[in-house]
C-alpha positions in Angstrom: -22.5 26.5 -72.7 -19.4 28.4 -72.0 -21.1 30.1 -68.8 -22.2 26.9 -67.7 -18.5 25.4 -68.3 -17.1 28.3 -65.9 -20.2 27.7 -63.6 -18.9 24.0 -63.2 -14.8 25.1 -62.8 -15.4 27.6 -60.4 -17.3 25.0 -58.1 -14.7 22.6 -58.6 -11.6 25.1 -57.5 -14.1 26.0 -54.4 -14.3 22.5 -53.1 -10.9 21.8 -54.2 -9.9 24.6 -51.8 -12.2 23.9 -49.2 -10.8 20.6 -48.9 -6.9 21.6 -47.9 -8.2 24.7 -46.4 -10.6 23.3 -43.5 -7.9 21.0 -41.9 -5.3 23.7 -41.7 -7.9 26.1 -40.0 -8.8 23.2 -37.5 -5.2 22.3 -37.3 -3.9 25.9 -35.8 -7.5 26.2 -33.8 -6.3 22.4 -32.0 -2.6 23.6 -31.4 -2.3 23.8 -27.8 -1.0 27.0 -26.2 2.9 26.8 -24.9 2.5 26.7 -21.2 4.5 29.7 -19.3 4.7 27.7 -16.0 7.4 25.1 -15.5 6.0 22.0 -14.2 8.1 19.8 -11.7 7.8 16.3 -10.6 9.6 14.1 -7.9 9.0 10.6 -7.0 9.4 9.1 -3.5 9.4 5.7 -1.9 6.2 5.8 0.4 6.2 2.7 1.8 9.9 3.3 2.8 9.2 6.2 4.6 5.6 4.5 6.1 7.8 2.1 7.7 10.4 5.0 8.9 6.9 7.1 10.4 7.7 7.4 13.9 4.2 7.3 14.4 3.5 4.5 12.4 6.6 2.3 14.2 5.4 3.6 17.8 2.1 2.5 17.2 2.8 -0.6 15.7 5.0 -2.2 18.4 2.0 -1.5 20.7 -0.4 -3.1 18.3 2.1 -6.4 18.1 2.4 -6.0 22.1 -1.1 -6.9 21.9 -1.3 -9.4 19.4 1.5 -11.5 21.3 -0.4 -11.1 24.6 -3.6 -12.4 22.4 -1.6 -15.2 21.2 -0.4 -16.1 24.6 -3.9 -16.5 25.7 -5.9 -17.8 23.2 -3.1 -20.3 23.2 -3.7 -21.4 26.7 -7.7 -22.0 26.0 -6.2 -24.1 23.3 -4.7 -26.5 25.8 -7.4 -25.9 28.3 -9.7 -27.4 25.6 -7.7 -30.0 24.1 -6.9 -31.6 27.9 -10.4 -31.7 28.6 -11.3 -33.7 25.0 -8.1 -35.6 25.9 -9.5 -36.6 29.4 -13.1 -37.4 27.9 -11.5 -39.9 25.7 -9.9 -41.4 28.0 -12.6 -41.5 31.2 -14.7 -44.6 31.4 -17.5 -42.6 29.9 -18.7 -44.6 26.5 -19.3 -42.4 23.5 -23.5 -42.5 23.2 -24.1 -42.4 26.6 -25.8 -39.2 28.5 -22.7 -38.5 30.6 -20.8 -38.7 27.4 -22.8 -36.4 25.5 -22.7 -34.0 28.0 -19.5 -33.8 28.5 -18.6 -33.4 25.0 -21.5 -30.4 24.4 -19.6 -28.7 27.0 -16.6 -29.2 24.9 -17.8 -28.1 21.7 -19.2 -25.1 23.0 -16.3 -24.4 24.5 -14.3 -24.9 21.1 -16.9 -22.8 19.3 -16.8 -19.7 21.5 -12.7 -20.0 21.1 -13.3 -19.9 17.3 -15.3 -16.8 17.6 -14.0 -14.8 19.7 -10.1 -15.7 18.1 -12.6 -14.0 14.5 -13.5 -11.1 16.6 -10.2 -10.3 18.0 -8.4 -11.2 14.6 -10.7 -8.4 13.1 -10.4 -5.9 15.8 -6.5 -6.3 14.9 -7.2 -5.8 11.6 -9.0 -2.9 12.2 -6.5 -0.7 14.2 -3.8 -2.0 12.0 -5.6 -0.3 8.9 -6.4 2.8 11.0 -2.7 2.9 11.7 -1.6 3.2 8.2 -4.4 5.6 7.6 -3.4 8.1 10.2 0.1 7.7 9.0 -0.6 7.6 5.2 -2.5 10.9 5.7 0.1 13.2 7.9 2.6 11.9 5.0 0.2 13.7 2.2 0.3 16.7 4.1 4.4 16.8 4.4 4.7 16.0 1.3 2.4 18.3 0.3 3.9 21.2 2.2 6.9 19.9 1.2 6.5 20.1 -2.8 4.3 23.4 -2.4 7.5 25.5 -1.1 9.6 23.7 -4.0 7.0 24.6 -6.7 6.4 20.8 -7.5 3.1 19.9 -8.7 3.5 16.3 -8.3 4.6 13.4 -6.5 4.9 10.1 -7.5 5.1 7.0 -5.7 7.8 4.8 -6.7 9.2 1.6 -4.9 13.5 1.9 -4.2 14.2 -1.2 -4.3 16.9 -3.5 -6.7 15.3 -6.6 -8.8 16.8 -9.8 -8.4 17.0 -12.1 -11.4 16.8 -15.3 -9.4 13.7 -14.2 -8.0 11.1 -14.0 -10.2 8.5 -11.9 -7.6 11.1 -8.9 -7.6 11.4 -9.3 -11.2 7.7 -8.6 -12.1 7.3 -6.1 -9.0 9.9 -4.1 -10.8 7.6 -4.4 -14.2 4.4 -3.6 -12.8 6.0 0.1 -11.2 4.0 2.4 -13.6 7.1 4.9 -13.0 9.9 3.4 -15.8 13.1 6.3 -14.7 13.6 9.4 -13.3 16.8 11.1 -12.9 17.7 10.0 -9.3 18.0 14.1 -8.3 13.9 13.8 -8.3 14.0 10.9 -5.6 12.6 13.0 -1.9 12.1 10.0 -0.1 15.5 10.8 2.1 14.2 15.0 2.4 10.6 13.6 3.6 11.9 11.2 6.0 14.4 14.2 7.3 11.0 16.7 7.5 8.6 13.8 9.7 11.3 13.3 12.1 12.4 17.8 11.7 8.8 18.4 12.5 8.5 16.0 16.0 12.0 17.4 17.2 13.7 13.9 16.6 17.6 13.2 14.7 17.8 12.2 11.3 18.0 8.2 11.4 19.7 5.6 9.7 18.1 5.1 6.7 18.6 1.0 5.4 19.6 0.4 1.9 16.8 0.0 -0.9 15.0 -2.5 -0.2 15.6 -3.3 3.4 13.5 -2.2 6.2 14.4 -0.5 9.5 16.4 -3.1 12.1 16.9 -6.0 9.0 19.7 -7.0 8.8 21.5 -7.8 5.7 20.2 -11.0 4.5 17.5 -11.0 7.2 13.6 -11.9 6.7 11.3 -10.6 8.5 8.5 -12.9 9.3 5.5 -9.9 10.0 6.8 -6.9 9.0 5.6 -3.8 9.9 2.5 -2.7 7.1 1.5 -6.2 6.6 -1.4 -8.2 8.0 -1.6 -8.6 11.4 -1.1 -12.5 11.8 -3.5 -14.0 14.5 
C-alpha cells in the first residue's frame, strides 16, 4: 500500500510540475527577438503634392483645354437641335402626319447620336484623366522611394494636411476616417518631396499653399473642378 501511495504522489508532483512548467517553456520559445535595425517612418500628404506634380498640372490644363473646347461644341449641337424641334412645332406641319413624322425622326436621331457621342467623349475624358493620375501617382512612388531609401526609412505613410472645421461636418469625419492619428510633425516629407519633383526637372521650389488649400486658391476660394477630380462633361 505504501508503494502504491508514493506511486500515486509522485504522479501527482509530475503533473503538478508539468502544468507551470510547459507555459514557461512556450512563453520564452514565443518571445520575439529584439530587433538590431532601427525602423523609421514618415508620413506625407500625397494628394498635396499630386496637385503640385508639374506633370500632373501641365497635363491637366491640356486635358480641361479640351473638355472646354468639347463643351463649346457639343453645346452648339444642343441649339442646332433644339431650333430645329422649335421650328417643327411651330411649321404648319400637324403632329401625325408623314411630313411630321419625318421631320421629327430626323430630330430624334439627331438627339440620340448627340447623347452618345457626349457618353463616348465623357469616357474618353475619363480615361486620360485616370491615366494622368497614374503616370503621376507612379513617378511619385519612385521619388519617394529613392527618397526614403537614402534616409534609411522603411515606410511612408499617406496622410492628409489639412485643419478640421467644426461647422463643417464633412471635414470633421474626413479627419476621423485618416487611419494615421499623430506623428511628430519632424516626420511630415511632403515639403522635401515636392522640393525633389521639381530638383529632379531643373525647376525652383514653389509656393507651397497652406494645409488644405490647393495651388492658385485663394484664401476662401472654391474651386468648382479641381484638379484630381472628375472630369465634368
Amino acid at each position: 500500500m505504501k508503494k502504491n501511495h508514493w506511486i500515486t504522489l509522485t504522479i501527482g508532483i509530475a503533473i503538478v510540475l508539468g502544468i507551470y512548467a510547459v507555459p514557461a517553456i512556450t512563453q520564452q520559445a514565443a518571445a520575439p527577438q529584439a530587433s538590431q535595425t532601427p525602423f523609421y517612418v514618415a508620413v506625407i500628404d500625397v494628394a498635396q503634392v499630386m496637385r503640385m506634380h508639374p506633370h500632373f498640372m501641365a497635363e491637366q490644363a491640356k486635358l480641361k483645354d479640351q473638355i472646354d473646347a468639347a463643351e463649346a461644341q457639343f453645346k452648339t449641337r444642343q441649339e442646332t437641335i433644339e431650333n430645329k424641334r422649335r421650328a417643327l412645332e411651330g411649321s404648319t406641319f400637324r403632329p401625325g402626319t408623314p411630313e411630321y413624322q419625318q421631320q421629327f425622326d430626323l430630330i430624334a436621331n439627331e438627339m440620340a447620336d448627340f447623347e452618345r457621342d457626349a457618353r463616348t467623349l465623357q469616357r474618353r475624358f475619363a480615361l486620360a484623366n485616370s491615366q494622368i493620375m497614374f503616370d503621376t501617382y507612379q513617378d511619385l512612388k519612385k521619388t519617394i522611394g529613392a527618397y526614403a531609401t537614402a534616409r534609411g526609412i522603411a515606410q511612408v505613410t499617406d496622410y492628409r494636411e489639412f485643419t478640421p472645421d467644426p461647422a463643417d461636418p464633412p471635414s470633421v469625419a474626413e479627419d476621423m476616417d485618416q487611419r494615421l492619428v499623430w506623428f511628430n510633425p519632424t516626420l511630415n516629407l511632403t515639403r522635401q518631396i515636392i522640393g525633389e519633383v521639381y530638383t529632379a526637372r531643373g525647376l525652383p521650389m514653389p509656393t507651397i499653399p497652406p494645409p488644405g488649400q490647393q495651388p492658385g486658391q485663394q484664401p476662401g476660394q472654391q474651386i468648382a473642378n479641381p484638379p484630381g477630380q472628375p472630369v465634368r462633361m
